[in-house]
Phi, psi and omega in degrees: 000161225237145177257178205283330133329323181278299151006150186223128143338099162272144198293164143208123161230151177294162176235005183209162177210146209215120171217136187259124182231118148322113167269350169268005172216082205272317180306314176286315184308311255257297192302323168312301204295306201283340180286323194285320297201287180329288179297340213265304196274349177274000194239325184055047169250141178304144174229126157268123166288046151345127157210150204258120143269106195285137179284336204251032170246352139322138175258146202291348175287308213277317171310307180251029171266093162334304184282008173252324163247012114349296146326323201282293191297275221316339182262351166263346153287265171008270185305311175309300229285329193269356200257334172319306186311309174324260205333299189288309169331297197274353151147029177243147180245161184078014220254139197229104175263148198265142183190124186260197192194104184119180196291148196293320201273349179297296179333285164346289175282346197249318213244302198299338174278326183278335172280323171291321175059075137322131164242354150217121198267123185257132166218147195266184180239170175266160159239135178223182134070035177054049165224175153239131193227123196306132206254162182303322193279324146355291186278278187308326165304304183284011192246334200255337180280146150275340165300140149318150191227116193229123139241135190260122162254000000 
């Protein structure tokens, strides 16, 4: 192992970003989005867009309405479509939104990462009773991906 002396500074920068955006949470998304957004176009790297529809916030009438969760993607396309449009506006290329099905960091880490292969995942925190704090989908994404993890608050 090389001491501290021996060491070199190596440049690192990501080649693919993954930012997970909360449609039940546009402020913490919001911060995320201008950071992934950021990085995407100064780097000129693909940005994946993500958001989850969690199933399990369904009550079982609603889980078995064809037309409800039919409403549910269509209004989670949408909020992907506006935050893709933002993105390509402000300079960033390549940008694709994603849209899952099922508990979100399961969803992410099992499905969306091995197909998209990110090497960096961006995510906002919740703030509540005037702390901020790493939210569960949050927490279980960074204990659990192999790609690097940055949360923005």
């Amino acid at each position: 192992m090389a001491t501290e002396e021996e060491f070199e500074i190596e440049s690192m920068h990501f080649e693919r970003l993954l930012l997970a955006v909360d449609d039940d949470d546009d402020e913490s998304s919001r911060r995320a989005f201008n950071y992934a957004s950021t990085l995407a176009k100064i780097y000129n790297i693909p940005l994946g867009i993500v958001s989850v529809l969690e199933t399990g916030d369904l009550n079982i009438y609603q889980s078995l309405s064809p037309e409800l969760l039919s409403q549910r993607r269509s209004e989670i396309a949408a909020h992907l479509n506006t935050y893709v449009e933002k993105a390509e506006a402000f300079g960033a290329l390549n940008v694709q939104p994603i849209i899952g099905e099922g508990k979100p960091a399961r969803v992410i880490v099992e499905e969306v990462v091995p197909e998209f292969k990110p090497d960096l995942i961006i995510l906002g925190s919740h703030g509540r009773h005037g702390r901020t704090h790493i939210g569960t989908v949050a927490g279980e994404i960074t204990r659990t991906a192999e790609a690097s993890v940055i949360i923005v608050r």
